[in-house]
C-alpha positions as a Python dict, from the first residue, in 0.01 Angstrom:
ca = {
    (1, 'X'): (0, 0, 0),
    (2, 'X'): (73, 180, 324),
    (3, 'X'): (92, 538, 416),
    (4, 'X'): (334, 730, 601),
    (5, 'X'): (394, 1110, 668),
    (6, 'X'): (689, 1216, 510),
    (7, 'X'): (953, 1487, 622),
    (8, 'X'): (1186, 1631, 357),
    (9, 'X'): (1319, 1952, 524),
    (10, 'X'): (1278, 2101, 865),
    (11, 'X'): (1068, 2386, 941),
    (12, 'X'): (735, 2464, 998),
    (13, 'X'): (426, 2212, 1012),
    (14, 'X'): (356, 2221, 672),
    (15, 'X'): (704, 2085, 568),
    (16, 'X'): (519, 1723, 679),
    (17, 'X'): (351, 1539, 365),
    (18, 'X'): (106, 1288, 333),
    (19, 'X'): (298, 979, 65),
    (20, 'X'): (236, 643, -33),
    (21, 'X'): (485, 378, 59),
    (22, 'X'): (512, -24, -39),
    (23, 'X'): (384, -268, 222),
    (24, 'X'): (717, -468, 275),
    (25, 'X'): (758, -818, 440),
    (26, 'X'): (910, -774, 769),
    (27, 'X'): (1253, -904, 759),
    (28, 'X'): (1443, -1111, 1019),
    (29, 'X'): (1328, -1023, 1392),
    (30, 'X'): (1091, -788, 1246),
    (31, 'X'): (708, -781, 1272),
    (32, 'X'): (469, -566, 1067),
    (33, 'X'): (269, -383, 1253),
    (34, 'X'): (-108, -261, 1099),
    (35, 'X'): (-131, 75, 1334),
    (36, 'X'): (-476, 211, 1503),
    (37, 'X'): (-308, 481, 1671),
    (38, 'X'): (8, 710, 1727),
    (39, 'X'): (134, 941, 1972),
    (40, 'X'): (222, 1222, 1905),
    (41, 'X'): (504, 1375, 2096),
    (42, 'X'): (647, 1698, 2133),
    (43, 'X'): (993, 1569, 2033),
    (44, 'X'): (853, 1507, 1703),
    (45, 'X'): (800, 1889, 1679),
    (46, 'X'): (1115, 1948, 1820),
    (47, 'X'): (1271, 1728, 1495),
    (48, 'X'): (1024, 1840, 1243),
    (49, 'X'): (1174, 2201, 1387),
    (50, 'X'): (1545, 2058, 1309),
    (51, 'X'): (1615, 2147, 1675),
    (52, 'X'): (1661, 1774, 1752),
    (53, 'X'): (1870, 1661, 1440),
    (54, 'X'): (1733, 1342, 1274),
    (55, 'X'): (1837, 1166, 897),
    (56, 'X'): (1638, 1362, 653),
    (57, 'X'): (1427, 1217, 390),
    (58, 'X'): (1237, 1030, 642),
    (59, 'X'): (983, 953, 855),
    (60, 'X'): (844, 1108, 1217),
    (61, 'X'): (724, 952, 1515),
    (62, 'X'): (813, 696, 1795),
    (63, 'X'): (505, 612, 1940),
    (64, 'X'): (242, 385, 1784),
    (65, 'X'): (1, 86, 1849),
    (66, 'X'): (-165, -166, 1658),
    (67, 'X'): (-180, -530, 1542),
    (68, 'X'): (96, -741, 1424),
    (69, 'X'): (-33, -936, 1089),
    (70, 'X'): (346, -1080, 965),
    (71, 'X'): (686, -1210, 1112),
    (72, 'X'): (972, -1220, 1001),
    (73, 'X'): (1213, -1481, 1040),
    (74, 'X'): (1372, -1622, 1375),
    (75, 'X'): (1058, -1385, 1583),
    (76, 'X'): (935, -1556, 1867),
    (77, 'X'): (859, -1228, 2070),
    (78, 'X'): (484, -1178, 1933),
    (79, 'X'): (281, -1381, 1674),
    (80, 'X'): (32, -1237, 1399),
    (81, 'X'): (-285, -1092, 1581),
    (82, 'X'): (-90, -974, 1888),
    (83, 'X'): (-236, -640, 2003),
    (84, 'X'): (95, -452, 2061),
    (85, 'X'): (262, -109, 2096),
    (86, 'X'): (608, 48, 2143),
    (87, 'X'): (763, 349, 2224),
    (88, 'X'): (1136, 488, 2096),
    (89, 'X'): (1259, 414, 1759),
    (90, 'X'): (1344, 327, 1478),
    (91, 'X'): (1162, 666, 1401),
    (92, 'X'): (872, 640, 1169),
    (93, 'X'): (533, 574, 1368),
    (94, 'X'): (322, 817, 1148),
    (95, 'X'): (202, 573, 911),
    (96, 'X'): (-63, 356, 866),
    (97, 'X'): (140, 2, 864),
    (98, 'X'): (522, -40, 936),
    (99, 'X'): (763, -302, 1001),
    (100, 'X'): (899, -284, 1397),
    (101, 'X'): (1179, -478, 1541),
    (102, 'X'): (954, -719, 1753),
    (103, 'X'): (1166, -768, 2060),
    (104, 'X'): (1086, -428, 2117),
    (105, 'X'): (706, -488, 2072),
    (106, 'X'): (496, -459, 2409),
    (107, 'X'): (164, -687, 2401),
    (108, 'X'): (-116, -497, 2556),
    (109, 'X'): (-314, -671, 2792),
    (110, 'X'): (-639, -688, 2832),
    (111, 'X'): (-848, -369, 2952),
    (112, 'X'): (-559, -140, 2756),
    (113, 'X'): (-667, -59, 2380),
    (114, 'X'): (-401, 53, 2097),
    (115, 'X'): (-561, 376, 2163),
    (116, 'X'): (-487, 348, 2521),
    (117, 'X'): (-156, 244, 2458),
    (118, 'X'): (8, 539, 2210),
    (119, 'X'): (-140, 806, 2461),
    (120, 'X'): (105, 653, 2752),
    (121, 'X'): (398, 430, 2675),
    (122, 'X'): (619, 719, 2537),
    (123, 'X'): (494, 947, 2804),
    (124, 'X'): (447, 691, 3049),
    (125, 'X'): (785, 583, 3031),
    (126, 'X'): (925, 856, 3053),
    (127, 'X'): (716, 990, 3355),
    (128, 'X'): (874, 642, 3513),
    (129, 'X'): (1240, 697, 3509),
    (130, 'X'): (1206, 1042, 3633),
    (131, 'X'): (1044, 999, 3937),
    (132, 'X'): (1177, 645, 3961),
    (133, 'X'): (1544, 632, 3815),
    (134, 'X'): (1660, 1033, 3759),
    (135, 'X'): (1515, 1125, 4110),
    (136, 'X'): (1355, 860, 4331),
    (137, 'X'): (1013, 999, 4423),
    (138, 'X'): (913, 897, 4781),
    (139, 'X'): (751, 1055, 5088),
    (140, 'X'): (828, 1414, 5184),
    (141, 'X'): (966, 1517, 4861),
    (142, 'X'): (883, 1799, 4714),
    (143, 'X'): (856, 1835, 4320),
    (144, 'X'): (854, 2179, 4133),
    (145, 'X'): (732, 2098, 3807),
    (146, 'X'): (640, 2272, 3464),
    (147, 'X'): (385, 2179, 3171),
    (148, 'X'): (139, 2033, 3488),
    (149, 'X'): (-161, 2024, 3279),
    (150, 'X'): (35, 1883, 2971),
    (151, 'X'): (48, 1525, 2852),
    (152, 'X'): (378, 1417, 3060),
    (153, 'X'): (246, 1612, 3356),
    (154, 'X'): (-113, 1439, 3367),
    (155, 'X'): (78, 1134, 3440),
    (156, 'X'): (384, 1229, 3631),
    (157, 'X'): (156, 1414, 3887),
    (158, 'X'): (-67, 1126, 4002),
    (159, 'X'): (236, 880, 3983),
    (160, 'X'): (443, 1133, 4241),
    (161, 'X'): (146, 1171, 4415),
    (162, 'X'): (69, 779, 4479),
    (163, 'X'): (434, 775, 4557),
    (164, 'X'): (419, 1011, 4893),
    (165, 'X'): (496, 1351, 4666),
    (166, 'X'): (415, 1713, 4711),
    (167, 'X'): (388, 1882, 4404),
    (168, 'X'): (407, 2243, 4295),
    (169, 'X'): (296, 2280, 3897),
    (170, 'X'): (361, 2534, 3705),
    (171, 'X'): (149, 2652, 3399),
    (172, 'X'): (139, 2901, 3119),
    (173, 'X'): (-215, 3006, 3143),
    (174, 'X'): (-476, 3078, 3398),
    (175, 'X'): (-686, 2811, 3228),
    (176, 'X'): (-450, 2519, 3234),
    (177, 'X'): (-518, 2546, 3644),
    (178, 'X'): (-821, 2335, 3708),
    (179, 'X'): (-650, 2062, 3493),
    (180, 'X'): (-327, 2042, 3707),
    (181, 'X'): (-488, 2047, 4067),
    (182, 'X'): (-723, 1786, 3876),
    (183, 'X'): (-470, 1579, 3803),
    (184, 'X'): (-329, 1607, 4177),
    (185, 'X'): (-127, 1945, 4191),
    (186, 'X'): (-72, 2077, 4592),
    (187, 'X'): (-29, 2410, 4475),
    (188, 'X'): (-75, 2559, 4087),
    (189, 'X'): (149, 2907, 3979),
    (190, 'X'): (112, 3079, 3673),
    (191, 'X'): (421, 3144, 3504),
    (192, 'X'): (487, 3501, 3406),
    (193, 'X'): (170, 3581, 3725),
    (194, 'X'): (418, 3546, 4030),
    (195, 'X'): (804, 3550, 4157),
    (196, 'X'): (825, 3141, 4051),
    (197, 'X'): (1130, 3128, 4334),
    (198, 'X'): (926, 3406, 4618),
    (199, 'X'): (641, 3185, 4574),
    (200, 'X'): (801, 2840, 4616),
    (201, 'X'): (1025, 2956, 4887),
    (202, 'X'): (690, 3080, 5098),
    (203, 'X'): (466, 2755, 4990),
    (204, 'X'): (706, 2569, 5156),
    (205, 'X'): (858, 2796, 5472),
    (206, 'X'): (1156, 2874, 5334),
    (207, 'X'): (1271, 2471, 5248),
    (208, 'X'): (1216, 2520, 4871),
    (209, 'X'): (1198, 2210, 4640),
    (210, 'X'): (1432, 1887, 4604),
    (211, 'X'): (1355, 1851, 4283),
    (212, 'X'): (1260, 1997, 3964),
    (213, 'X'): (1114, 1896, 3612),
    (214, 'X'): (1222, 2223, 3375),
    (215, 'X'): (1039, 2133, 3003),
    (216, 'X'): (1077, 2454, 2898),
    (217, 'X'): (1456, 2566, 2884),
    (218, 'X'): (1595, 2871, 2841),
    (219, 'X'): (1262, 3126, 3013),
    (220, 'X'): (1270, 2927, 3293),
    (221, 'X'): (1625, 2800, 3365),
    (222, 'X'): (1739, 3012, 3599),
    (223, 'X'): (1418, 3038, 3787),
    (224, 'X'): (1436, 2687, 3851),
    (225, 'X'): (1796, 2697, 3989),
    (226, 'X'): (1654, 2957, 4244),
    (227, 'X'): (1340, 2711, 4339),
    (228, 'X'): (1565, 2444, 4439),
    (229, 'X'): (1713, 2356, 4832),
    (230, 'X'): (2048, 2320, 4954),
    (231, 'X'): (2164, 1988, 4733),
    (232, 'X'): (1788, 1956, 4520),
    (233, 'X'): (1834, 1860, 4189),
    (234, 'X'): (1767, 2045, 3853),
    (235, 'X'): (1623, 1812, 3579),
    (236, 'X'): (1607, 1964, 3199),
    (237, 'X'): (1383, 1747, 3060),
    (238, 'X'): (1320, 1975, 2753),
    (239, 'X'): (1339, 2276, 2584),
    (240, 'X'): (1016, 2430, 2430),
    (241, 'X'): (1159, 2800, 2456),
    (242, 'X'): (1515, 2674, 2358),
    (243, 'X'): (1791, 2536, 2497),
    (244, 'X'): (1903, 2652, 2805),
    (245, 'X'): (2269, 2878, 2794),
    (246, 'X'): (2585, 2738, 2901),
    (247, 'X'): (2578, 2660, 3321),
    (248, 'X'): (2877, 2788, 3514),
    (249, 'X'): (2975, 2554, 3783),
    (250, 'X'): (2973, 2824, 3990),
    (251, 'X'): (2587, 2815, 3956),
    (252, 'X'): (2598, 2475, 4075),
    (253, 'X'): (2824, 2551, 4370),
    (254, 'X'): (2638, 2838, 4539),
    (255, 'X'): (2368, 2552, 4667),
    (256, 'X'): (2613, 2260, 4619),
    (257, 'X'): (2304, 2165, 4319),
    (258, 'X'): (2293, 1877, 4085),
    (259, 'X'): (2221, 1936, 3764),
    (260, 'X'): (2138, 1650, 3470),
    (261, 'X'): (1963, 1670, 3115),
    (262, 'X'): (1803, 1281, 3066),
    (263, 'X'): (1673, 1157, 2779),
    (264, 'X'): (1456, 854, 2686),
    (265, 'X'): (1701, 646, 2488),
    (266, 'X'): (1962, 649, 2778),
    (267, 'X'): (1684, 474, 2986),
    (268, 'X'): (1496, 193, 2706),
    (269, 'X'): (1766, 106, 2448),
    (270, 'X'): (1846, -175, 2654),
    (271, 'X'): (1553, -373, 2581),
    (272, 'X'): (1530, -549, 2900),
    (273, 'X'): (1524, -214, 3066),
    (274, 'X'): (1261, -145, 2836),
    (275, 'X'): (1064, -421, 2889),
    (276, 'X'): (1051, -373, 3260),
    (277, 'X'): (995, 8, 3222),
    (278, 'X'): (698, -23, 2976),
    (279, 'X'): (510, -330, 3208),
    (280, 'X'): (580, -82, 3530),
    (281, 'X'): (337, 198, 3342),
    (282, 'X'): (98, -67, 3203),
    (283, 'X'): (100, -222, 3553),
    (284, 'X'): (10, 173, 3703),
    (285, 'X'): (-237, 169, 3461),
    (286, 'X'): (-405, -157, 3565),
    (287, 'X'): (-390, -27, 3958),
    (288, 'X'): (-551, 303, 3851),
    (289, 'X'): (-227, 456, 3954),
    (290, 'X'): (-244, 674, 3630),
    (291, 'X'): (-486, 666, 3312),
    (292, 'X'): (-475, 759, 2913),
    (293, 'X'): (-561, 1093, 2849),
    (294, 'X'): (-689, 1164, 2484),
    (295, 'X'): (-709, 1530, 2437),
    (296, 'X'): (-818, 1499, 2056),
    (297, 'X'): (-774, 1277, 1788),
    (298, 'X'): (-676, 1364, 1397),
    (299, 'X'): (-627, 1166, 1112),
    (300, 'X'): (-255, 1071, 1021),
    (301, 'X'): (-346, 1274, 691),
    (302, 'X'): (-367, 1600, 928),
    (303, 'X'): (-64, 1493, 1128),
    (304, 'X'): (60, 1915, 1074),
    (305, 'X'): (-302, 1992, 1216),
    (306, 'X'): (-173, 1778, 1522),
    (307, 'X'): (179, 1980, 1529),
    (308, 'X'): (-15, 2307, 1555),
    (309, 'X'): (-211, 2216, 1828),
    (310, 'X'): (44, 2078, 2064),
    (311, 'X'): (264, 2417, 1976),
    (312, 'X'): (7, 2606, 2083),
    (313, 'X'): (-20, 2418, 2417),
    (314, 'X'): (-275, 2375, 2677),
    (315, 'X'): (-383, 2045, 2556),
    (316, 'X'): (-431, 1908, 2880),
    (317, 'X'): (-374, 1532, 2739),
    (318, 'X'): (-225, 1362, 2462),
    (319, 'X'): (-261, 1369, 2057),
    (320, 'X'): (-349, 1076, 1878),
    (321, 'X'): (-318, 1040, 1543),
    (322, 'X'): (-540, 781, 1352),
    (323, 'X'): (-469, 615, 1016),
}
């Protein structure tokens, strides 16, 4: 008998429930996976919320780690007592045992625990086609980016930063500073402290930024159209204060601006991509390029305890949940 947290209806943290479920035999090009640890994400808020739609009875999560103790037929990807983890779906990572399509399994090396593992492949990941695929990150560019001291940002940073980057952070509190110049900030701002835009534009004579990483959405939209240069581009890459409103493209126009919203399954359905994706952050780990951050740890049976805390913010790492 396994045990999985449960989401009937949207809404609040409490809507999440602690249930039993049968221990199934994975099925063909499946491997069951015994978990030691799971991400959690702030796009699982964002669908326990019902902002992000997803089917409903279900599970929640895409980020886990463990050991694989079945196959299922025609799986030649891992074998029983692999040390694995994955990132994306099928949804349902908060539980204690699941089965897991095992081509999309990642085998850990040596030196990177479970633990390890669900605090950076989802985030990880993600940090990598941003800086690598959305905007390639290289010398003399200039980054503007928001949640700095966050889990995403504690990994982004020192990535752009090994790659040549300057980077501006942006943070909601005066005590989320140290943690973002920690991490490898140039310059910190408090949001709601200073003119975002006045401030960029004199950090950096006038030149603003090429490029900017907006996880907040609709407070901070506009102010990051203004902190951009003549052809920089605007990344949404969330929307913590709600979605941003409709863009004109005469918004666009005024600085000749690009503007695009990616997401994580456009960049590691393909599971090739994937594949080469995931071993690029393990690979940054192993060079010391970037490093797990484990802000806390909770038991999968206070998974809502885990919601709370990330809404609240100023985490400065990740959440791991532990069965």
């Amino acid at each position: 008998m396994a045990e999985a947290i449960w989401l009937s209806r949207t809404g609040d943290a409490d809507v999440l429930e602690l249930k039993h479920i049968e221990s199934t035999n994975p099925g063909p090009g499946e491997a069951w996976v015994e978990q030691e640890a799971i991400g959690v994400n702030y796009l699982d808020v964002m669908q326990r919320r019902g902002s992000v739609p997803i089917p409903l009875p279900g599970g929640l999560g895409l980020e886990g780690a463990g050991r694989v103790t079945a196959i299922g037929p025609g799986v030649t990807d891992v074998a029983v007592g692999d040390k694995v983890g994955y990132a994306l779906g099928p949804i349902g990572s908060y539980a204690s045992g699941r089965p897991y399509p095992a081509s999309r399994l990642i085998k850990l090396p040596d030196g990177i625990s479970t633990e390890d593992a669900a605090a950076i492949l989802f985030k990880g990941i993600t940090a990598q086609y941003l800086i690598k695929s959305t905007y390639p990150v290289g010398p003399g560019t200039t980054i503007l980016l928001y949640g700095a001291s966050g889990g995403l940002g504690q990994l982004l940073v020192p990535w752009a930063k090994h790659l040549g980057a300057r980077i501006i952070g942006v943070v909601s509190k005066e005590a989320s500073v140290g943690l973002a110049a920690s991490a490898g900030c140039d310059e910190v701002l408090v949001w709601g402290a200073c003119n975002v835009p006045s401030e960029v534009a004199r950090l950096t004579d006038g030149r603003k930024v090429d490029v900017v990483y907006d996880g907040v959405g609709r407070e901070t939209f506009n102010v990051s159209i203004d902190s951009l240069k003549v052809r920089g581009m605007m990344v949404s890459i969330g929307a913590s204060s709600g979605l941003p409103d409709p863009v004109s493209i005469a918004t666009l126009n005024k600085n000749s601006l690009f503007l695009t919203r990616p997401g994580l399954a456009a960049h590691a359905t393909d599971v090739e991509e994937y594949r080469g994706r995931a071993h690029d952050v393990l690979d940054a780990v192993r060079q010391g390029i970037i490093k797990p951050s484990i802000s806390r740890t909770f038991a999968l049976a206070e998974a809502a305890h885990a919601h709370w805390a990330l809404e609240q913010g100023g985490i400065g790492g990740t959440l791991i949940l532990k069965p």
